[in-house]
VEXDREN-2710 file (C-alpha; in Angstrom, 1 decimal):
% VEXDREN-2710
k/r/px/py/pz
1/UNK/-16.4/-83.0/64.7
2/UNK/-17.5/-86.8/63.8
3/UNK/-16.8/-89.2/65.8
4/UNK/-15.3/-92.6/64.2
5/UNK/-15.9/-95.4/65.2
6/UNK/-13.1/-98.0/65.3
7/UNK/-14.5/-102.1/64.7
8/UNK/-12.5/-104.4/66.9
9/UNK/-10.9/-107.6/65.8
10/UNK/-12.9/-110.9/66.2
11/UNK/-11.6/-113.3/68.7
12/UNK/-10.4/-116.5/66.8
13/UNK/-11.5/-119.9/67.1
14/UNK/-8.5/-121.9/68.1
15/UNK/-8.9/-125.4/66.7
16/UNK/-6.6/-127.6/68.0
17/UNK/-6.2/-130.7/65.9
18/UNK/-3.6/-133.9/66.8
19/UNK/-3.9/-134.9/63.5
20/UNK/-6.0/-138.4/64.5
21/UNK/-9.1/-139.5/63.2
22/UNK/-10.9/-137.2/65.2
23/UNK/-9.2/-134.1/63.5
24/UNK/-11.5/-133.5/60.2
25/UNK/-14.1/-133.5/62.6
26/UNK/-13.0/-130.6/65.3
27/UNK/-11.8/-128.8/61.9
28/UNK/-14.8/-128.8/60.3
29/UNK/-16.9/-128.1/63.7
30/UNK/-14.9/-125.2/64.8
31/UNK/-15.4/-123.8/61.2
32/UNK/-18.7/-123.5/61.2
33/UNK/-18.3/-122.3/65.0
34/UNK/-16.1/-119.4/63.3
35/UNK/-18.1/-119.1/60.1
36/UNK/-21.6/-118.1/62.3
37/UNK/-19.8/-116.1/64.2
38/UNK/-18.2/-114.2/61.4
39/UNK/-14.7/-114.7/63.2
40/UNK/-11.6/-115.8/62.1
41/UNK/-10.1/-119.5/61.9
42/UNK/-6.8/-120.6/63.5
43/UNK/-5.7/-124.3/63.3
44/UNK/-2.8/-125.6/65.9
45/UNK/-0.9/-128.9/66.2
46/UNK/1.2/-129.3/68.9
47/UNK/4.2/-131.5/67.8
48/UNK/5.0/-134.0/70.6
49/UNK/5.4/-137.1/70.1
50/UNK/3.6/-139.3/73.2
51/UNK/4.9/-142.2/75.3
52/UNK/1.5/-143.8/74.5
53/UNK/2.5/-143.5/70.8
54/UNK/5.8/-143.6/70.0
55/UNK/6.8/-143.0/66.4
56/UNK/3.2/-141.6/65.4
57/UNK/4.9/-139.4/63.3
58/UNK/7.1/-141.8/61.3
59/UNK/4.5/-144.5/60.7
60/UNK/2.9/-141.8/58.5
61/UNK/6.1/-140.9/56.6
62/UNK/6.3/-142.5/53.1
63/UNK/10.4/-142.6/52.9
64/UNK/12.3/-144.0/54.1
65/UNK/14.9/-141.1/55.2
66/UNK/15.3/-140.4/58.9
67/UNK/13.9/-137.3/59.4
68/UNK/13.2/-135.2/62.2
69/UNK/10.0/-135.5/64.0
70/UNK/9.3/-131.9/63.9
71/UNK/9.7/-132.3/59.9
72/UNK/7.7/-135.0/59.8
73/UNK/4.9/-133.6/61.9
74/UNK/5.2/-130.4/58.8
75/UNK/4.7/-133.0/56.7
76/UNK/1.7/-134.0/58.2
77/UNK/0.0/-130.9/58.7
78/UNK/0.6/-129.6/55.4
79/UNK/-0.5/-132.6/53.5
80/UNK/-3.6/-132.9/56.1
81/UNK/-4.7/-128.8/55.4
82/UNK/-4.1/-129.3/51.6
83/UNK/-6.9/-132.1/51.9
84/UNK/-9.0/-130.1/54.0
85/UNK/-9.1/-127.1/51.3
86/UNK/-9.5/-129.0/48.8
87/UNK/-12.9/-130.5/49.8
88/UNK/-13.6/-127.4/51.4
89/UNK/-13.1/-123.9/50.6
90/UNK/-13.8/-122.3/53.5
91/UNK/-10.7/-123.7/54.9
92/UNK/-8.9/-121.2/52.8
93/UNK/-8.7/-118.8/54.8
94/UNK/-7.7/-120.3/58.2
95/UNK/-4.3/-119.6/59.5
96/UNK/-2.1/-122.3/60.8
97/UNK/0.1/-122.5/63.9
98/UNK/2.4/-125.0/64.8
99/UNK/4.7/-125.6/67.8
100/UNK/6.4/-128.3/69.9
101/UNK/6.0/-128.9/73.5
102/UNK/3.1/-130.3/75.7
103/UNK/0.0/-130.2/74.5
104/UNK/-1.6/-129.0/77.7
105/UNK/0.7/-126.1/77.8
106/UNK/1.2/-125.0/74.4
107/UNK/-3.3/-125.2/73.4
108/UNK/-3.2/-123.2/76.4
109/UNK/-0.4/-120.5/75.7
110/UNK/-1.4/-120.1/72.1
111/UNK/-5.1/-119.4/73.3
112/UNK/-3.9/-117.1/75.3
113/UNK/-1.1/-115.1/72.9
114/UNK/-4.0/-115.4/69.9
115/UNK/-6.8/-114.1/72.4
116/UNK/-8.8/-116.9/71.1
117/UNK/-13.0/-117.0/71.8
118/UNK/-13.2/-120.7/71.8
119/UNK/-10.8/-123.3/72.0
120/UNK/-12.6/-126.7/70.6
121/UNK/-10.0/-130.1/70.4
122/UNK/-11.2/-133.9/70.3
123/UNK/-10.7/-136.2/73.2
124/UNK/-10.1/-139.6/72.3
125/UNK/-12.1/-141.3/75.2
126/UNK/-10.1/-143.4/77.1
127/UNK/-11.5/-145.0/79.9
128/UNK/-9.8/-146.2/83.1
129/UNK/-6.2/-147.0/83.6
130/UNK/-4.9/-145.5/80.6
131/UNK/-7.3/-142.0/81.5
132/UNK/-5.6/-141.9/85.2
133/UNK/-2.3/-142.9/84.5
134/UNK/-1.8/-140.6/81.3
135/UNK/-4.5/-137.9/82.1
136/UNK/-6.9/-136.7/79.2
137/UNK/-5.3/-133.4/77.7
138/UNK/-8.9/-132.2/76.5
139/UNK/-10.0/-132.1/79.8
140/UNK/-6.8/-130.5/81.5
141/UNK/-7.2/-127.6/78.9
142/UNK/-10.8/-127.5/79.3
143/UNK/-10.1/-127.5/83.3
144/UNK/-7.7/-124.8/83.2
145/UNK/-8.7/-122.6/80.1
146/UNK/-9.7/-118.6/80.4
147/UNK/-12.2/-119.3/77.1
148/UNK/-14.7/-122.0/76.5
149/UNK/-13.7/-125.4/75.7
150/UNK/-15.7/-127.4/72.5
151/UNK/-14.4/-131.2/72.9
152/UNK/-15.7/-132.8/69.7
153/UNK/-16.0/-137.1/69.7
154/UNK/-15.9/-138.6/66.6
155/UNK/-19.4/-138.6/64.8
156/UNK/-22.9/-138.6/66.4
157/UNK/-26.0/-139.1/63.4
158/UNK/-28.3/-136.1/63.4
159/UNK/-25.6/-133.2/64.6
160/UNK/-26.6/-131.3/61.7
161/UNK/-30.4/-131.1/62.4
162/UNK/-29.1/-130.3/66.2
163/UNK/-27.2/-127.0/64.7
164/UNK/-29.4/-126.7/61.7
165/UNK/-26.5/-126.9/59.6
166/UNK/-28.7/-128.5/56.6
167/UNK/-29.6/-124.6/55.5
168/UNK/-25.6/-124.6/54.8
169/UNK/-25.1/-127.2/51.6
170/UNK/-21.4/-128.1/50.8
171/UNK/-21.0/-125.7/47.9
172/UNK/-23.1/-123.0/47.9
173/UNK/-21.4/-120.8/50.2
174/UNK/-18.4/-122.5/51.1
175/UNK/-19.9/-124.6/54.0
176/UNK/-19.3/-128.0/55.5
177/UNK/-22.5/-129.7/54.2
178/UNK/-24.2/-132.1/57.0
179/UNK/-22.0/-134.7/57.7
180/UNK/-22.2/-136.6/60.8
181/UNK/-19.4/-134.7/63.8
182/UNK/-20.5/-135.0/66.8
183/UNK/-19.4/-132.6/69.7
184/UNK/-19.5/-131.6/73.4
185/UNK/-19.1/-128.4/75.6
186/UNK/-16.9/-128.6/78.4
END
């Protein structure tokens, strides 16, 4: 009698993007993340449409037809992923969520429903007034989250030598290259 052994599945990395400037950059940091780890890649957006920006989705909408915000968020993500596989094939292969609500909530749930290893998300670092009145959703999720937190800001010069990710050239396997993300564990 042999006994068989069974491999479990590997825990995602649940990168949860807003689609701002900081979004290439926790893309292509929880990529490596899931690429060293031999795990796989999952990519949310959280439509919702903040008080602090209202019509973010529309001012990136090239007609003119009224369309609905959930649409236009699609739209968005779709034309945002397409780019993102294009320079990079390891992209490929990541699977993409999307769902409306709060973002707190829904990073959270999706974690949870995906089992996800590692949840990594920018925050967009404001100071102040604007950080007590509307909160900071990366560091609610990173408060209240079962799995560690990654909170990427914007780029920091030398990241790659930090992570040694200069063995890993753009190209030869499908990596990111070196360019400049900077991060931080919550």
């Amino acid at each position: 009698m042999s006994a068989q052994i069974s491999e479990t599945p590997r825990k995602p990395i649940l990168a949860a993007i807003d689609l701002s400037a900081h979004s290439e950059a926790v893309l292509r940091f929880a990529a490596e993340f899931a690429r060293w780890g031999e795990t796989p890649l999952l990519v949310l957006h959280v439509i919702h449409e903040p008080a602090s920006e209202p019509g973010f989705y529309r001012s990136h909408d090239d007609s003119r037809a009224s369309l609905p915000i959930d649409l236009l968020a699609r739209r968005m993500m779709e034309k945002f992923m397409d780019d993102m596989k294009q320079r990079w094939p390891v992209f490929q292969s990541a699977r993409v969520i999307m769902v409306e609500g709060l973002p707190t909530q829904r990073i959270l749930e999706v974690a949870e429903q995906e089992n996800a290893a590692m949840i990594v998300m920018s925050s967009h670092g404001r100071k102040n007034l604007s950080r007590f009145v509307m909160g900071s959703v990366a560091e609610k999720v990173s408060r209240h989250s079962e799995v560690p937190v990654t909170i990427v800001k914007g780029f920091w010069q030398g990241w790659e030598q930090m992570l040694e990710l200069s063995q890993y050239p753009a190209g030869n396997d499908g990596g990111l290259g070196n360019d400049n993300v900077g991060f931080q564990t919550a």
